[in-house]
C-alpha positions as CSV (number, residue, x, y, z in Angstrom):
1,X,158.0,177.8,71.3
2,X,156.3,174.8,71.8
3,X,156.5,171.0,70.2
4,X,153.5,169.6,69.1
5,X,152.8,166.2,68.7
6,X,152.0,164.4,65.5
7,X,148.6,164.2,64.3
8,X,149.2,160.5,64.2
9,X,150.2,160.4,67.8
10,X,147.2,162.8,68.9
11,X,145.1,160.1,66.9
12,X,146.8,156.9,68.2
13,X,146.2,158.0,71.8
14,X,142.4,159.1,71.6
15,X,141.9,155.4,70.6
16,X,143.3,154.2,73.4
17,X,141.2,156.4,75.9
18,X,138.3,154.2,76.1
19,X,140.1,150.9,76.2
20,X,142.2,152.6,79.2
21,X,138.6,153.6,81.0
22,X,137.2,150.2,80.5
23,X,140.5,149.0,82.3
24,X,140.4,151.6,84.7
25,X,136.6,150.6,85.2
26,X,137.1,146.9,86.1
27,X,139.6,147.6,88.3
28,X,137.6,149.8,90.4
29,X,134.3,147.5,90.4
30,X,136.9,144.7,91.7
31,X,137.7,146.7,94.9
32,X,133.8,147.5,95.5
33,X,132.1,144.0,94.8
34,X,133.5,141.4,96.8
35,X,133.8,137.4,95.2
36,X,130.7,135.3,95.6
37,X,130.5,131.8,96.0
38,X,132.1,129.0,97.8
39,X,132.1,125.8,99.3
40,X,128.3,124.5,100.1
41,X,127.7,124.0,104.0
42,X,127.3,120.1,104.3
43,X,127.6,120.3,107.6
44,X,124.7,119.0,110.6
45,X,123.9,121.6,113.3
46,X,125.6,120.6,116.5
47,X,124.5,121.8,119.8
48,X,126.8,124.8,121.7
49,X,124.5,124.8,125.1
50,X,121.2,123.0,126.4
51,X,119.4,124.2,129.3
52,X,119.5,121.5,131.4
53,X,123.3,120.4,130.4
54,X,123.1,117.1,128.4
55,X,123.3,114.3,130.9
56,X,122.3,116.4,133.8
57,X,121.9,114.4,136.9
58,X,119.6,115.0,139.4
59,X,117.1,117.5,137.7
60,X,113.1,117.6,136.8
61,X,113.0,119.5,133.8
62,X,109.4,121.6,132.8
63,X,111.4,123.3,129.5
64,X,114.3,122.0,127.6
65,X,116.1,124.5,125.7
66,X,118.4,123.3,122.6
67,X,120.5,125.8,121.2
68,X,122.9,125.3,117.5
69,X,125.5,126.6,116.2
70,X,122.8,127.9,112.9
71,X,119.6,128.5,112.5
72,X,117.5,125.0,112.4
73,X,114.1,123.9,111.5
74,X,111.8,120.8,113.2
75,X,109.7,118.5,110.5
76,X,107.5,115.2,111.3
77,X,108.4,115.4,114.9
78,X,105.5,112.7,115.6
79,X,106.8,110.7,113.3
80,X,110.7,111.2,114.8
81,X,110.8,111.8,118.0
82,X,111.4,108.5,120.3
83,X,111.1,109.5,123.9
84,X,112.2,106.3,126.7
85,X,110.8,105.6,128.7
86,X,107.7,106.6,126.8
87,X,106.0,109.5,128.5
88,X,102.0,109.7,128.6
89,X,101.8,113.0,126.9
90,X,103.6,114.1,124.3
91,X,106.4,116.6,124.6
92,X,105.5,120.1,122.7
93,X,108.6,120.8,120.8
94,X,108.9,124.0,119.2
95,X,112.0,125.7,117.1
96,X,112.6,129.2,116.6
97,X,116.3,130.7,115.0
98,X,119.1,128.4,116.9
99,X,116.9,126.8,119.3
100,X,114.7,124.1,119.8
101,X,112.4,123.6,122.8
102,X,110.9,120.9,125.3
103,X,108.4,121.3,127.1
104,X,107.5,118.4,129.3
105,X,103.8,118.0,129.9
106,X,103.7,114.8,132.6
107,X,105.4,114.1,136.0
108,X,108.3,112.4,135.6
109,X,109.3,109.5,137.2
110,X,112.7,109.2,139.8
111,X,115.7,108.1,139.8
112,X,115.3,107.3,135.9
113,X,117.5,108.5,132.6
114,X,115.8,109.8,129.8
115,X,116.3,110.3,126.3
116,X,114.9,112.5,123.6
117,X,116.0,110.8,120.5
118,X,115.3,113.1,117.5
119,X,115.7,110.7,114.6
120,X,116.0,113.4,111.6
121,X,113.7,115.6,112.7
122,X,116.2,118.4,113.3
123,X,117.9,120.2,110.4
124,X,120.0,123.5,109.5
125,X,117.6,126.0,107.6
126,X,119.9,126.6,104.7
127,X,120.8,123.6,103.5
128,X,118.7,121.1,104.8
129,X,121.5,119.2,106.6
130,X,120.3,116.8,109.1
131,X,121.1,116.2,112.6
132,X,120.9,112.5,112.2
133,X,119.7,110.4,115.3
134,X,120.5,113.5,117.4
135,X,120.1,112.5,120.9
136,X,119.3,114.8,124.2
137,X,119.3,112.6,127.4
138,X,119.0,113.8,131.8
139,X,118.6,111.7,134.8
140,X,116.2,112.5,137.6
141,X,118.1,110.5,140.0
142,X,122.2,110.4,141.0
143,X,123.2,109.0,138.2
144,X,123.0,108.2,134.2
145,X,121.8,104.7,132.8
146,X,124.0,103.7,130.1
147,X,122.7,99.7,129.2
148,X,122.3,99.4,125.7
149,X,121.0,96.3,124.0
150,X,120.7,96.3,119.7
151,X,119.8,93.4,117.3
152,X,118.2,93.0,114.7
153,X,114.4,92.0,113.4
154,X,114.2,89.2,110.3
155,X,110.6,88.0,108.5
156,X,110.4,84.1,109.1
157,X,108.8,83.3,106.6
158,X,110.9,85.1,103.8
159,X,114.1,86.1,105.2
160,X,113.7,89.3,104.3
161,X,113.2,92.8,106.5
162,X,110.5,95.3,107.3
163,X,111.5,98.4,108.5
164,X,108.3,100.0,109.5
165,X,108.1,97.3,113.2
166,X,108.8,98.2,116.1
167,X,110.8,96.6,119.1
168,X,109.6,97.3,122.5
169,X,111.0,96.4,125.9
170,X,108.6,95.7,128.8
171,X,109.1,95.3,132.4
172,X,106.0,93.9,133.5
173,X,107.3,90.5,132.8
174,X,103.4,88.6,132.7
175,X,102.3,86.8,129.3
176,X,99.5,89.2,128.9
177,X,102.0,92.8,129.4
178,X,102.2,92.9,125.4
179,X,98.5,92.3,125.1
180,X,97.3,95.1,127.8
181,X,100.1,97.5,128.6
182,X,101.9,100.2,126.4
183,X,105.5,99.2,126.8
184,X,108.4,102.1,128.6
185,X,110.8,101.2,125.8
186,X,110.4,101.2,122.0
187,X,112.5,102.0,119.1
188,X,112.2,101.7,115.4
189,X,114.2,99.7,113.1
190,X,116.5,101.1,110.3
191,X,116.6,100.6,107.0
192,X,118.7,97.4,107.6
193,X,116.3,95.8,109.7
194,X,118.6,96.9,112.9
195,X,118.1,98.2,116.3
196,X,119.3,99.7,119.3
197,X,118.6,100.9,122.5
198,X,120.6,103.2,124.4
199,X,120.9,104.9,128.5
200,X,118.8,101.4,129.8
201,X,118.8,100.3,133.2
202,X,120.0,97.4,135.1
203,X,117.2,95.4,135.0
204,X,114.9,92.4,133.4
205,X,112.9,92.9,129.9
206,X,110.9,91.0,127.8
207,X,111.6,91.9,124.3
208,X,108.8,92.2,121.7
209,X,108.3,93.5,118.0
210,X,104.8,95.0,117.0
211,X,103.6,96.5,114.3
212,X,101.7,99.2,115.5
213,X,103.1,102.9,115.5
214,X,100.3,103.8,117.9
215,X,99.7,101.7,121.2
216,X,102.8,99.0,120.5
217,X,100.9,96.1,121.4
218,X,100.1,92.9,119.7
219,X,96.1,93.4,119.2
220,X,95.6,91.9,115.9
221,X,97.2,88.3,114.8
222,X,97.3,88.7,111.2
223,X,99.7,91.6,112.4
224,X,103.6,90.9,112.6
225,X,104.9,89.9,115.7
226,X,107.8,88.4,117.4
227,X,109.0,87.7,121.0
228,X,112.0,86.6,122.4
229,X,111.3,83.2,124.8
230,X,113.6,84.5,127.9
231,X,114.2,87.9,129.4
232,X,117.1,89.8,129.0
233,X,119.6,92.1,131.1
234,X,120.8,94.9,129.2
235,X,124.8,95.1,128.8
236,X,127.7,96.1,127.1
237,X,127.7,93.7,123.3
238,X,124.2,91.9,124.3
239,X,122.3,91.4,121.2
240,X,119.4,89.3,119.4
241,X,118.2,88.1,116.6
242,X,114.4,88.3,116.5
243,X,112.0,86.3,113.9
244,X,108.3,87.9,112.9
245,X,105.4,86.3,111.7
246,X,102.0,86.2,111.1
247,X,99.9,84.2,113.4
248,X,97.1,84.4,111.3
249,X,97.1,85.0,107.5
250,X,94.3,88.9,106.6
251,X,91.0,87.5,105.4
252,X,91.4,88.3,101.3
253,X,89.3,91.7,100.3
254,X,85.5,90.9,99.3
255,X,85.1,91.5,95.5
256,X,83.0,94.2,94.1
257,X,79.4,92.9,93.7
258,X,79.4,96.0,90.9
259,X,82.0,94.6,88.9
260,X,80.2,91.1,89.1
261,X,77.2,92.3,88.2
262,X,78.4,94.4,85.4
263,X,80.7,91.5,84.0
264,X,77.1,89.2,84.4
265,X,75.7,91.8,83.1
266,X,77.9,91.9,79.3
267,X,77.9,88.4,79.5
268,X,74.2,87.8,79.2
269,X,72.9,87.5,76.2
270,X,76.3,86.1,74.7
271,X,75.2,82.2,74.6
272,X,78.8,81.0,72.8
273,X,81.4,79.1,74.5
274,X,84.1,80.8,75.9
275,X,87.7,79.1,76.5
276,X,91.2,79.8,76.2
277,X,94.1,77.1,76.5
278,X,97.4,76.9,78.2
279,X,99.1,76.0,75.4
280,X,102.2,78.3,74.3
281,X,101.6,79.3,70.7
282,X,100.6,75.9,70.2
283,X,103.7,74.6,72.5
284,X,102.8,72.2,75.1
285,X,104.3,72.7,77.9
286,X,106.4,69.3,79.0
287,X,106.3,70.2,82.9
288,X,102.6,71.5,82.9
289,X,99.6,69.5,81.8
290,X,96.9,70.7,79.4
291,X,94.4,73.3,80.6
292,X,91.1,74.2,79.2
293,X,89.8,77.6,80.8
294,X,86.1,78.6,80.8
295,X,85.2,81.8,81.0
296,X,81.8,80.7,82.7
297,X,81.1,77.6,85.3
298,X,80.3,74.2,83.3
299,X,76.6,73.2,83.6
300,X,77.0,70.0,81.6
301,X,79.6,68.0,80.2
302,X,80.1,65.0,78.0
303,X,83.5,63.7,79.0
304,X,83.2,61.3,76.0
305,X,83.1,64.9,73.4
306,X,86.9,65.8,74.9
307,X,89.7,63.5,73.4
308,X,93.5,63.4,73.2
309,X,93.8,62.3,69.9
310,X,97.4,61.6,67.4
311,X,97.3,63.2,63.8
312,X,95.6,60.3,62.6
313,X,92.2,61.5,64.9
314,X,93.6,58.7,66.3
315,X,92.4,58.4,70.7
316,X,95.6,58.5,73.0
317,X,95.9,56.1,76.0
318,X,97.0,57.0,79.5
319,X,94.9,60.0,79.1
320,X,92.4,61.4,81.6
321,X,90.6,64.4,82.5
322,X,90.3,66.3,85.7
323,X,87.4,69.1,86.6
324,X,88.4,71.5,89.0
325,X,86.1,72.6,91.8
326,X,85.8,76.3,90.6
327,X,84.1,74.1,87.3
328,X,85.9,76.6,85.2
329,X,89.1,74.8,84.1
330,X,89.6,71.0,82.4
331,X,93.0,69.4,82.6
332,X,94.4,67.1,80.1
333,X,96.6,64.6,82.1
334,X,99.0,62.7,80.3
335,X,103.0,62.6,80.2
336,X,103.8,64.9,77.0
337,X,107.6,64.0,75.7
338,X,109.0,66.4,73.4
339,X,108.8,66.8,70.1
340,X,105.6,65.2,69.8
341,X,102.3,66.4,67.9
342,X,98.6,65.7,68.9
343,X,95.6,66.8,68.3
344,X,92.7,67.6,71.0
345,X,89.0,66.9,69.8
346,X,86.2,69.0,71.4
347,X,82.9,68.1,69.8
348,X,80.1,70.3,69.4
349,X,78.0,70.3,72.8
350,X,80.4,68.3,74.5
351,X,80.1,71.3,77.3
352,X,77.7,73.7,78.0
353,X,78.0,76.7,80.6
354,X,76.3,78.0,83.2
355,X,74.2,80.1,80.9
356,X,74.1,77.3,78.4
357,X,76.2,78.6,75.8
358,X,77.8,75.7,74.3
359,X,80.2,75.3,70.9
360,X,78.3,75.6,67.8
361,X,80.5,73.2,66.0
362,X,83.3,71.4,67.2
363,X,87.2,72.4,67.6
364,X,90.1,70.8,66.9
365,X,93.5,71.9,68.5
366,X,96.6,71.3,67.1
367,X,99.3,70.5,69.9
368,X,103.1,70.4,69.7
369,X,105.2,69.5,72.6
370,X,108.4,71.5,73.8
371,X,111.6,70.4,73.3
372,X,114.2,70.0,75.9
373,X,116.4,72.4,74.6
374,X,113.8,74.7,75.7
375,X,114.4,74.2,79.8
376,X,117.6,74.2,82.0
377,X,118.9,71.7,84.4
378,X,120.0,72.7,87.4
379,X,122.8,71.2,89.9
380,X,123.0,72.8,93.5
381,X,126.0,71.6,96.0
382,X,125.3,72.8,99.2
383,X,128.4,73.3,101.7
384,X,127.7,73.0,105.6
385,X,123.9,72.3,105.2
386,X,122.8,70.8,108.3
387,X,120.2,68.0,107.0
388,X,118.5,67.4,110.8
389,X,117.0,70.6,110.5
390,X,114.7,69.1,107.7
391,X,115.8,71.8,104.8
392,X,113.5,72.6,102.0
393,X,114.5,74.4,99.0
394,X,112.5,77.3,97.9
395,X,112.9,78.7,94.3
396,X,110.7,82.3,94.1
397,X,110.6,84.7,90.9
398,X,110.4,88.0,92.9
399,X,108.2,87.2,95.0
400,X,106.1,84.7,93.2
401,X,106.7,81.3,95.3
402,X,107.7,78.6,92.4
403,X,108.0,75.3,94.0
404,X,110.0,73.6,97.3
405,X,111.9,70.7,97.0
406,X,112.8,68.6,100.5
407,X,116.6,68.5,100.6
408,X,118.2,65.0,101.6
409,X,121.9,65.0,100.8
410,X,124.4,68.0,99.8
411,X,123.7,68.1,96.3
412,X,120.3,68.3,94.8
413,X,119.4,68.4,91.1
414,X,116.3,68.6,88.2
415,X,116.9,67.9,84.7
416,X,114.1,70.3,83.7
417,X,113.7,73.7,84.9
418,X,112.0,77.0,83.4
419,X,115.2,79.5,82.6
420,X,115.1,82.6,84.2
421,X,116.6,84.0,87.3
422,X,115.6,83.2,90.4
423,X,115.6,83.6,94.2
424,X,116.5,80.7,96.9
425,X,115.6,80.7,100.0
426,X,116.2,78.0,102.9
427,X,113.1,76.5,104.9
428,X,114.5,75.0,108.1
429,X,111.0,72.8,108.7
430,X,111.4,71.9,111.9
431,X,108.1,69.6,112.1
432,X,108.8,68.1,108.8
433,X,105.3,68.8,107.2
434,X,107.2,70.4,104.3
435,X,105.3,74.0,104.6
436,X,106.7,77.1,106.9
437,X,104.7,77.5,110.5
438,X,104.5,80.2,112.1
439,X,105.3,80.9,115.8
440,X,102.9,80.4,119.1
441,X,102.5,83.0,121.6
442,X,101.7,82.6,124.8
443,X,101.4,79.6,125.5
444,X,104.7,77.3,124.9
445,X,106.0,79.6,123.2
446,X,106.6,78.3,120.3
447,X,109.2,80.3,118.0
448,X,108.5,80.1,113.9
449,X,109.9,78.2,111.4
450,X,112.8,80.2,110.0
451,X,113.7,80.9,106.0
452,X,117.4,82.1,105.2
453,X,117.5,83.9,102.0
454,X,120.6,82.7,99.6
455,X,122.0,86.1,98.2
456,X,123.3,84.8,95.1
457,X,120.9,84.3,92.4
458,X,119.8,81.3,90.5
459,X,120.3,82.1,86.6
460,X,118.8,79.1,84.5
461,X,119.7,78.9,80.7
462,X,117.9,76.9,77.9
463,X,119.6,74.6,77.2
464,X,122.3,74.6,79.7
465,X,123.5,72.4,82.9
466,X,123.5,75.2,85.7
467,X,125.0,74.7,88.3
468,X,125.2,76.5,91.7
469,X,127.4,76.0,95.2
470,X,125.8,77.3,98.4
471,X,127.6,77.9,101.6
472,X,126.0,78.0,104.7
């Protein structure tokens, strides 16, 4: 006879039957579907095998075949690829799964190294990771070149860099070579204003920087330029400093004859006087003078119907006025202390405009200097400053110039100074005409005038001595 089971048994294990399916479930789907995920590739392709070897001597390549350890892609190759010496044509370059192509369209030359220099063109198709300054170099000849020369490119007139020249290497060693003949060696600078040549030959350069992508050569003045005044021998730590300028400043755009015409145009029939002042919510400033801005040319004025006056309407003296050649703006000379209150008269057709709108009654201004609490003073000690090189101070505000101050002793200082925060820079005016020149080429050969930028910044407070050590 047979034992049977509870009911309450019976009932307690039909409830477990799914939950034991759902385990049995899991467990089967983990020994099907395998774990996804995992670290990201950040790696670059690297090369497993080029046809020619890298650094094969003695060959003349038609096809250069570049193979990865992945699959890559090729972008901007124009725009990448540096080839030295420079070839007349072009190389095609073409990718397909791991491997990248050459093909060499011009005869090349013997017993010469060259490189392919890739920049970061090359890259892995999954991740994007590039190749960075990948280089592919051969030598037609016995053996490889292996000069290198680097240094780096400075704007003379600011301090600053411009990564978009060019520095090119020419062996015709003539004035005119820059001026008439692409160069066999170029490179671009990096983003630090750096460069670097690599696999050169034993031999004598002249060293230029250009601006032009296209031709490298210096075909425009107002273009940046720079040369170095002696040749140089490639070798193992040789480096330069080179300084570009401007020979001659771009001519400034024409304005719009539209825009004139339509601003002539709204301002036709409107025969009142238009002006503005430079005054500060009625502050004047104590650095500034006094400015009266037109909106139209003067046609006629009455000196005698603009007067500096006290608040008794009584005439100031050691006042004077000053027309401007535009014959838009008036200034108001006179040495404004602070905390002092005027008033400026202008009396009815005192000035009339070019389309003889004139006041219809007379103004009077209400003026109230600054005090000094609202400017800074400012103390600079300079440390090794070498005064025989004529230094100047410049103070910019981004890149709006300020003012220059000739510097005679280590320490210079001006009780009365905008706040804000400001740039210095260093002119080294070598003529002593207290404005930066820029360089001569041919010629003598004249190098530019050079600016060092101060990287610490100039912070002025209201109503604060500042004061500020630089070392040089």
């Amino acid at each position: 006879m047979k034992k049977i089971a509870p009911a309450s048994s019976i009932c307690f294990f039909l409830l477990l039957l799914p939950l034991l399916g759902g385990w049995l479930l899991m467990g089967s789907c983990a020994n099907v579907i395998p774990p996804v995920g995992g670290p990201r590739d950040s790696l670059p392709p690297m090369l497993i095998m080029a046809t020619p070897k890298d650094s094969s001597l003695n060959v003349q390549p038609k096809l250069i075949t570049l193979t990865f350890n992945e699959y890559v892609s090729v972008s901007d190759i124009f725009k990448n690829l540096i080839v030295n010496p420079e070839m007349t044509n072009q190389p095609q370059v073409d990718y397909k799964l791991r491997n990248v192509t050459i093909k060499i369209k011009d005869s090349l030359r013997s017993n010469t190294t060259y490189s392919f220099q890739f920049g970061e063109a090359i890259r892995d198709v999954n991740e994007s990771n590039i190749a960075r300054d990948f280089t592919y170099t051969f030598s037609t000849g016995p053996r490889l070149d292996t000069l290198n020369y680097k240094g780096k490119v400075i704007l003379a007139a600011s301090g600053k860099i411009d990564s978009t020249l060019w520095v090119i290497l020419h062996k015709d060693l003539s004035d005119t070579a820059v001026f008439k003949l692409k160069p066999p060696y170029s490179t671009k600078l990096n983003g630090k204003g750096e460069f670097q040549f690599n696999f050169l030959p034993k031999d004598s350069f002249q060293v230029f920087v250009v601006k032009s992508a296209f031709n490298k050569k210096y075909d425009d003045s107002t273009q940046l330029f720079a040369f170095l005044p002696q040749t140089i021998v490639p070798g193992a730590g040789k480096s330069d400093t080179l300084y570009a300028y401007q020979a001659l400043e771009p001519k400034p755009a024409a304005s719009s004859n539209t825009q004139t015409a339509v601003k002539a145009l709204i301002n036709k029939d409107d025969k009142r006087l238009r002006y503005s002042t430079t005054l500060d919510n009625g502050k004047q400033d104590l650095l500034k003078p006094l400015q009266i801005k037109l909106q139209r040319g003067i046609q006629q004025i009455d000196t005698s119907g603009i007067v500096l006056c006290d608040t008794f309407f009584r005439p100031v003296t050691g006042s004077s006025l000053l027309i401007d050649s535009s014959q838009k703006t008036i200034t108001v000379q006179y040495p404004f202390k602070e905390k002092q209150s005027f008033l400026l008269l202008l009396k009815k057709g005192a000035i009339t405009d070019s389309l003889g709108g004139t006041l219809v009654k007379g103004d009077t201004i209400k003026i109230g200097t600054k005090k000094q609490d609202d400017y800074g003073s400012i103390r600079i000690k300079f440390i090794n400053l070498n005064l025989s090189k004529r230094p100047v101070l410049q103070i910019y505000e981004g890149d709006k110039f300020i003012d220059a101050y000739p510097i005679t002793s280590q320490e210079w200082k001006k009780n009365l100074f905008y706040p804000g925060n400001y740039e210095v820079r260093i002119l080294f005016d070598s003529n002593g005409n207290g404005k930066w020149d820029p360089g001569q080429y041919p010629g003598n050969k004249k190098l530019p005038e050079i600016v060092r930028v101060i990287p610490k910044e100039l912070s002025v407070r209201a109503g604060w001595d500042n004061e500020m050590t630089i070392q040089l």
